[in-house]
C-alpha positions in Angstrom: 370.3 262.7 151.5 370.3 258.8 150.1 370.0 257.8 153.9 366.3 260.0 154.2 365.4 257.3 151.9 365.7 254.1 154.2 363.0 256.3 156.0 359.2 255.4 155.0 360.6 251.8 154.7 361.8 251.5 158.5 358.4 252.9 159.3 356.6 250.7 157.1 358.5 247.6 158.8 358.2 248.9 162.7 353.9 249.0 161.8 353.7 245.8 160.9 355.0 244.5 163.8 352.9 246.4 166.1 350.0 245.4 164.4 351.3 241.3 164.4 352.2 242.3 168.5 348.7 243.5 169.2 346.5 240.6 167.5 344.2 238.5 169.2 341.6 236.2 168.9 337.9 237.4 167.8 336.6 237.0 171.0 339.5 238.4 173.1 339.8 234.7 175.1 341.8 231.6 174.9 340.2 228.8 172.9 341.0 225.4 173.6 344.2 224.1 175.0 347.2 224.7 172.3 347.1 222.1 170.0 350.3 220.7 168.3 351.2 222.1 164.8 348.2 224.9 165.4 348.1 227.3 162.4 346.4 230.8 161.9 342.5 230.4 160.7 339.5 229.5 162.5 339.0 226.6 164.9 336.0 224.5 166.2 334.7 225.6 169.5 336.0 224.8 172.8 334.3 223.4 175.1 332.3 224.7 177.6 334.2 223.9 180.8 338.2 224.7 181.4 338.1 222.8 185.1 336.7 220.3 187.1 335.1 220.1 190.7 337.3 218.2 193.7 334.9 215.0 193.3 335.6 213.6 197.0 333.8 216.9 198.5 330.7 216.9 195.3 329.1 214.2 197.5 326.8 215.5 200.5 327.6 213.7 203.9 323.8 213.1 204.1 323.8 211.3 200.4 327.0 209.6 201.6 325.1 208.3 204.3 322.2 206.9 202.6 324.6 205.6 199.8 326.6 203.8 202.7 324.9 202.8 205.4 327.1 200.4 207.0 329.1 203.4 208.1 326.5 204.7 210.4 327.5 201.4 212.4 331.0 202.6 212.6 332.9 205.0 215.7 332.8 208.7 214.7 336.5 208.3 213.4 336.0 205.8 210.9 332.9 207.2 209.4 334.7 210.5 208.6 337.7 208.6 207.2 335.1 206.6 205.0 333.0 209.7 204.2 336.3 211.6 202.9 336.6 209.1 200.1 339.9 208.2 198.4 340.7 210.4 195.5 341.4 208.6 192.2 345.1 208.9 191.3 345.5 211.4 187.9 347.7 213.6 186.3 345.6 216.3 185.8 343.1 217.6 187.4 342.0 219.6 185.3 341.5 216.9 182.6 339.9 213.9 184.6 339.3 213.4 188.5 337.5 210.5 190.5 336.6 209.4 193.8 335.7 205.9 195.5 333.9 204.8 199.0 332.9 202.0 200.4 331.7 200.9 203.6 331.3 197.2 204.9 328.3 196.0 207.4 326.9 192.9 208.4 324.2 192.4 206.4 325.9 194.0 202.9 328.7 196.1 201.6 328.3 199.2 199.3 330.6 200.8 196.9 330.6 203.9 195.3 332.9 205.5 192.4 332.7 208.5 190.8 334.7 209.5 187.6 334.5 212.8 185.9 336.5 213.4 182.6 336.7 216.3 180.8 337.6 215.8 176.8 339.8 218.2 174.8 339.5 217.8 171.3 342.7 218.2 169.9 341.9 218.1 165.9 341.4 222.0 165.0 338.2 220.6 162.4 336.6 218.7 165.8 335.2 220.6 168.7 336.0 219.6 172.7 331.8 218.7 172.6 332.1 217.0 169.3 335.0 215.1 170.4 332.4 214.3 173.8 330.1 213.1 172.1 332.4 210.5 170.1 333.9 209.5 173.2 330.5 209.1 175.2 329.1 207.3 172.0 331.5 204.9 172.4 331.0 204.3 175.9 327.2 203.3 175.2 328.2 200.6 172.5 330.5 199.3 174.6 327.7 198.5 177.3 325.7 197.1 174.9 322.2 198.4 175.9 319.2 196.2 174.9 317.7 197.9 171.9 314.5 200.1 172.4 311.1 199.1 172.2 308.4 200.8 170.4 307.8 202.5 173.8 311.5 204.0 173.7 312.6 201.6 176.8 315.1 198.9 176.3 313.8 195.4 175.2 313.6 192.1 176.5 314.6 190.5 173.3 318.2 191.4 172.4 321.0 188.8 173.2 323.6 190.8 175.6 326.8 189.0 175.7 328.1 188.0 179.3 331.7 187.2 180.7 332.4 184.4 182.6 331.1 184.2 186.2 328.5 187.2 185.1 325.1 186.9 184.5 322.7 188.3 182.1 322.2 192.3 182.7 318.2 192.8 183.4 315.9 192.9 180.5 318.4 190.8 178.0 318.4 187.5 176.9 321.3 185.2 178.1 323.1 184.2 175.0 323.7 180.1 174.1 325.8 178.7 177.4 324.9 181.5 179.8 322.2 180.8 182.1 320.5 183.3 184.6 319.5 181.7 188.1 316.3 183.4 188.1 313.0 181.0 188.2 312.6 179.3 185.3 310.6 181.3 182.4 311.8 184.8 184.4 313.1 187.0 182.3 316.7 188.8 182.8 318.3 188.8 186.4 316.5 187.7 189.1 315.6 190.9 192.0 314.3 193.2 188.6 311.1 193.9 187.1 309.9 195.4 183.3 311.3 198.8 183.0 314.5 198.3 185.0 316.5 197.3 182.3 319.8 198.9 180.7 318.7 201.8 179.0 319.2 205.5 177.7 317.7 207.9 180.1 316.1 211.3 179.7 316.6 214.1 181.5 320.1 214.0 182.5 322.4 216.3 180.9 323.0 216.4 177.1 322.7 212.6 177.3 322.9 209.9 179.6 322.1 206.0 180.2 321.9 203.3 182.6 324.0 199.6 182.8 322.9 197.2 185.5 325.4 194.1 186.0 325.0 191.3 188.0 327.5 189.0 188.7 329.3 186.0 191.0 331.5 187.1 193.6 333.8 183.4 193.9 331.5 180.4 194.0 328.2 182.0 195.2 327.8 185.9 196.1 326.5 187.7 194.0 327.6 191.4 193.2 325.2 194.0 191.2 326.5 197.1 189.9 324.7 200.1 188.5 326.5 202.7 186.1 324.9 205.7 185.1 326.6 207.9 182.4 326.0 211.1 181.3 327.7 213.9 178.9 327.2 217.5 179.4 328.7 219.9 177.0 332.8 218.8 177.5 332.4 216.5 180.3 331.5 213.0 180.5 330.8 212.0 184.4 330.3 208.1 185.5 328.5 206.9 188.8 329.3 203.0 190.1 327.2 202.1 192.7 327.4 198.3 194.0 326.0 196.4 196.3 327.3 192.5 197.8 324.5 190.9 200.0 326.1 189.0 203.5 323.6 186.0 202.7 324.6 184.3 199.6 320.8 183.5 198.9 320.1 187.3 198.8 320.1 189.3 195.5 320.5 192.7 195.2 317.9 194.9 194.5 317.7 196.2 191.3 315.2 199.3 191.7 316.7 200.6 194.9 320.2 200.7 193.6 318.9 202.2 190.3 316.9 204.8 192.0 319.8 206.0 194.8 322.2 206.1 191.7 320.4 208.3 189.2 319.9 211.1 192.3 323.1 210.6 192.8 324.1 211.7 189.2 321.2 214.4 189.2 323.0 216.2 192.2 326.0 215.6 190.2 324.7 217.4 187.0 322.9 220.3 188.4 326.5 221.4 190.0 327.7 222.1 186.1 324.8 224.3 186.0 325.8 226.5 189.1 
């Protein structure tokens, strides 16, 4: 009779686990990569995206053409091996991928890099798009944008600092010792015009902006590169495109680069939205 007893509590026990077997989260998925220590109780968001796109195919051939038109003087051979693109070297792909051209011809060379990174937060009080958002503010700082004018584009009239063998970025002011080989009284780099400076851009993504660098390749090439960043929910993607003159006279153009970038990062955006 006494071992009837053991009964209800063996029955009591084998409940509980069930119900500790069958738990799950709210929303029946996985949240955000496991993060160390994790403990039972609610945690921000994750983000948006779990994966990223193969970046070395995200590029059409006919952008890739346009983008690099020193390859269309090249046997069919070399332009595919230029048009495949070297794939940046990572750890996981699912965390950050990139991919780099560039093509050589006799009046200029171009290069191209893309970079796409996708941030995990792992702080269970931060979400992956807060944590984005940190990371892509930081990013903006560090490029030191001239500050916006009362029509929201960047100014003329903030100091930007530039390294050695770099000249000013367009629309900045070249700090004491740095000197800009424009004409004399031009403002910024030389082969820009208003509006074409650094700046945040709208439109693009959940944020995005614009750096445009020109700068001394040995004693007298110069070498301008334009960056376009942009954030979108989890994942930050940046667009390099640079151009290096033949003739050492020649400066690169500003407006064309600019313009030929920003599409590129367009195209690039809209495929989050597929």
């Amino acid at each position: 009779m006494r071992r009837k007893g053991y009964a209800p509590v063996v029955a009591a026990l084998l409940a509980a686990l069930a119900t500790g077997c069958t738990g799950g989260s709210a929303d029946g998925g996985a949240t955000s990569e496991a993060k160390a220590g994790e403990t039972a109780g609610p945690v921000a968001a994750p983000g948006k995206y779990r994966t990223l796109y193969e970046p070395c195919g995200a590029v059409e051939r006919t952008m890739l053409r346009d983008l690099l038109p020193g390859a269309a003087q090249l046997p069919d051979e070399q332009q595919e091996k230029i048009f495949r693109g070297t794939a940046a070297v990572t750890y996981d792909t699912d965390r950050r991928v990139g991919c780099s051209w560039k093509a050589d011809a006799p009046d200029a060379s171009h290069n191209l890099r893309i970079d796409v990174e996708r941030v995990v937060s792992y702080d269970l009080d931060v979400s992956d798009e807060q944590r984005t958002l940190e990371v892509y503010t930081r990013k903006q700082d560090a490029a030191q944008l001239p500050a916006p004018t009362a029509g929201g584009q960047g100014g003329t009239g903030a100091p930007a600092t530039v390294s050695p063998g770099a000249e000013p970025s367009p629309g900045t002011t070249a700090p004491s010792g740095a000197t800009a080989s424009g004409s004399p009284g031009s403002p910024g780099t030389p082969g820009t015009s208003e509006g074409l400076e650094p700046r945040v851009l709208d439109g693009l993504g959940d944020g995005a902006f614009l750096d445009d660098v020109l700068t001394r390749t040995g004693s007298t090439a110069r070498h301008r590169t334009v960056s376009v960043v942009f954030r979108t929910s989890n994942v930050i993607v940046t667009v390099e495109y640079g151009e290096q003159p033949a003739r050492v006279t020649q400066i690169p153009d500003s407006e064309e680069l600019q313009e030929k970038a920003r599409g590129l990062a367009r195209k690039l955006a809209e495929r989050f939205n597929d």
